[in-house]
Short mmCIF file of the C-alpha atoms (twelve columns), coordinates in Angstrom:
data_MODEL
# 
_entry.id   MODEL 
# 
loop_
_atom_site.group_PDB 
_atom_site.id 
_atom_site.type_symbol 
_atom_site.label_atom_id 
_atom_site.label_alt_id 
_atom_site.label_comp_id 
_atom_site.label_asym_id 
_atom_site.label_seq_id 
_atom_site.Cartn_x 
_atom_site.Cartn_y 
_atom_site.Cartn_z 
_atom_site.pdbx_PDB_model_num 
ATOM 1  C CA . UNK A 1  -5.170  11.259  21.121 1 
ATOM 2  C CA . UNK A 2  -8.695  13.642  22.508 1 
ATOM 3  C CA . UNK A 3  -11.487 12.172  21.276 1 
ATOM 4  C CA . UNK A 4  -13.572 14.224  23.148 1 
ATOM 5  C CA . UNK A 5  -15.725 17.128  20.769 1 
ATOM 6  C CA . UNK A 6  -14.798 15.565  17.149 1 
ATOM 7  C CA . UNK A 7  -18.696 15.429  16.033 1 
ATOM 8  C CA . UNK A 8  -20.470 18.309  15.003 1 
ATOM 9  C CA . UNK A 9  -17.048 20.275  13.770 1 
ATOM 10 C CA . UNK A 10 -13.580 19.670  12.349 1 
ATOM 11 C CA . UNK A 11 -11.552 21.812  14.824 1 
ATOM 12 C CA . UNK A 12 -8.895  18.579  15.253 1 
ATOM 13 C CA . UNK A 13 -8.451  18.637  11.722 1 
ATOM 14 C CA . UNK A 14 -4.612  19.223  11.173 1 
ATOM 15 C CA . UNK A 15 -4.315  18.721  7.823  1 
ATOM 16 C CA . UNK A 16 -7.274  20.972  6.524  1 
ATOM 17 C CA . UNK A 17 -8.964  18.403  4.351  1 
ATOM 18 C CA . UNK A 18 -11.095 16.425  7.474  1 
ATOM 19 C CA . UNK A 19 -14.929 15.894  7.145  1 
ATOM 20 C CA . UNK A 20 -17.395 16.002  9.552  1 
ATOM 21 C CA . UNK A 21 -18.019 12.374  10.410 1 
ATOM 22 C CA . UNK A 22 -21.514 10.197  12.048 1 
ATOM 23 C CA . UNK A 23 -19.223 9.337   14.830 1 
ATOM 24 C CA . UNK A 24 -16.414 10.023  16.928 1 
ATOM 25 C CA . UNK A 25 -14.198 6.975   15.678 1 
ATOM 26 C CA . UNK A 26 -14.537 7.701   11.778 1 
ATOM 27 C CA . UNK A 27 -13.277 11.730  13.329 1 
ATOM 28 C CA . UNK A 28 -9.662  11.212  13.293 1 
ATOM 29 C CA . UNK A 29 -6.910  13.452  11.234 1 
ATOM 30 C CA . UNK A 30 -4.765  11.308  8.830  1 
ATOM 31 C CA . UNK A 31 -1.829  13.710  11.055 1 
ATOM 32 C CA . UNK A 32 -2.731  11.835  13.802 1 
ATOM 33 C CA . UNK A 33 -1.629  8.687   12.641 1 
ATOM 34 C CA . UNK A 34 2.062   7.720   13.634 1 
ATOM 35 C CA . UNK A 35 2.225   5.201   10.432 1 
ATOM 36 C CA . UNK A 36 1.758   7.451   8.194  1 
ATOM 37 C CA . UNK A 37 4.033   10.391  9.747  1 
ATOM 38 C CA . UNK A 38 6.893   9.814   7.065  1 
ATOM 39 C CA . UNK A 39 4.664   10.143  3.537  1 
ATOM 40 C CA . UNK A 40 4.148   13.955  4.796  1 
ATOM 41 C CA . UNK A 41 6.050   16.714  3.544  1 
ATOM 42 C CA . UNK A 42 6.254   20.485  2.496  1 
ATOM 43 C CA . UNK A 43 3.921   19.744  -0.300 1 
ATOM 44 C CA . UNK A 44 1.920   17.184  1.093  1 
ATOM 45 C CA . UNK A 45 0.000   17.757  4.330  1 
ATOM 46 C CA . UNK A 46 -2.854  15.507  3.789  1 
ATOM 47 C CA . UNK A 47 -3.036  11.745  2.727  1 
ATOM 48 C CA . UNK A 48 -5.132  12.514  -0.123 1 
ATOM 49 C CA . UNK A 49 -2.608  14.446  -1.642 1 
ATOM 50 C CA . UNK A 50 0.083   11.287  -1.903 1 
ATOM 51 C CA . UNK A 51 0.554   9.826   -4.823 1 
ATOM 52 C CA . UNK A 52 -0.137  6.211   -3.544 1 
ATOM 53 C CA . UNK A 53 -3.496  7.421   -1.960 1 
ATOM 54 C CA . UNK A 54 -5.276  7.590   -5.484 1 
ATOM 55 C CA . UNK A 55 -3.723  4.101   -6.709 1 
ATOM 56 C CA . UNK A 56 -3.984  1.980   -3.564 1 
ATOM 57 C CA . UNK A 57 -7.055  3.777   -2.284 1 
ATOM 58 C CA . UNK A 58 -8.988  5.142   -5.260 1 
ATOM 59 C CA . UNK A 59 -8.511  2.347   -8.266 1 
ATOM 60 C CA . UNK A 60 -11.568 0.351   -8.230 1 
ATOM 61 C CA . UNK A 61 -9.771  -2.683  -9.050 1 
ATOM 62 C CA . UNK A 62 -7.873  -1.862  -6.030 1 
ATOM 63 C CA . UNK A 63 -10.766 -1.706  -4.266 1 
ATOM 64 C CA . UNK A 64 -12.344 -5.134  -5.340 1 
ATOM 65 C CA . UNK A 65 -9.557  -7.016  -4.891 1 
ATOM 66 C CA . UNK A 66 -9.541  -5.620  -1.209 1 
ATOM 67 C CA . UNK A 67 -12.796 -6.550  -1.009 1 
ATOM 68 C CA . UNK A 68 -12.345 -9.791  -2.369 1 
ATOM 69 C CA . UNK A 69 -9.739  -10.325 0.524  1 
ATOM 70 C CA . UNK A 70 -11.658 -8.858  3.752  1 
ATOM 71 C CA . UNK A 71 -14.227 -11.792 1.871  1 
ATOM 72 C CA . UNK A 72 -11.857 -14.525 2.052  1 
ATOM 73 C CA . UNK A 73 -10.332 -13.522 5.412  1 
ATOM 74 C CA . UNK A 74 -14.241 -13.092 7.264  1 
ATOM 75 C CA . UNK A 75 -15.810 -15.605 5.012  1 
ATOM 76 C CA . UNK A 76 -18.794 -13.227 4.012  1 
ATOM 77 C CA . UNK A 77 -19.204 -11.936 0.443  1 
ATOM 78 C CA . UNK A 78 -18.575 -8.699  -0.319 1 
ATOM 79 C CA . UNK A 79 -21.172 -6.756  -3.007 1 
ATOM 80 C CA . UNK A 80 -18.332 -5.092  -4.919 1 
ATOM 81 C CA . UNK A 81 -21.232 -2.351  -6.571 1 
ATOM 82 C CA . UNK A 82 -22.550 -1.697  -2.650 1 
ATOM 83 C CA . UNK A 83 -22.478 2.509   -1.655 1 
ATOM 84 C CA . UNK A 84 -22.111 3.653   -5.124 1 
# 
């Protein structure tokens, strides 16, 4: 994977749905990831676009309970209402 140019621009987007990012680590293309190569299809050329992304991603009690877990795993509390 280049890593080199990713701030400032989206030009390694593959999927057409990439933000510009702070850094060059949060600048990577959900069609870059080799896990995820078999949820894509005709239809769906972005992560976002799966089903599962708006029920294990999106659903806030989804989201608490993973943050109830990366609490229990690194023993420090995580403020469920933080970057609202």
């Amino acid at each position: 994977m280049v890593i080199v140019g990713r701030l400032l621009n989206t030009d390694w987007c593959q999927c057409t749905n990439c933000s510009q990012m702070n850094s060059v680590p949060e600048s990577i293309c959900c069609r870059e990831r080799d896990e995820l190569r078999d949820l894509f299809s005709s239809e769906i050329n972005c992560i976002t676009r799966h089903a599962m992304f708006n029920k294990r991603c999106l659903s806030q009690d989804q989201l608490i309970h993973t943050l109830y877990l990366i609490g229990t795993f690194t023993g420090k509390v995580q403020n469920v209402h933080a970057n609202r």
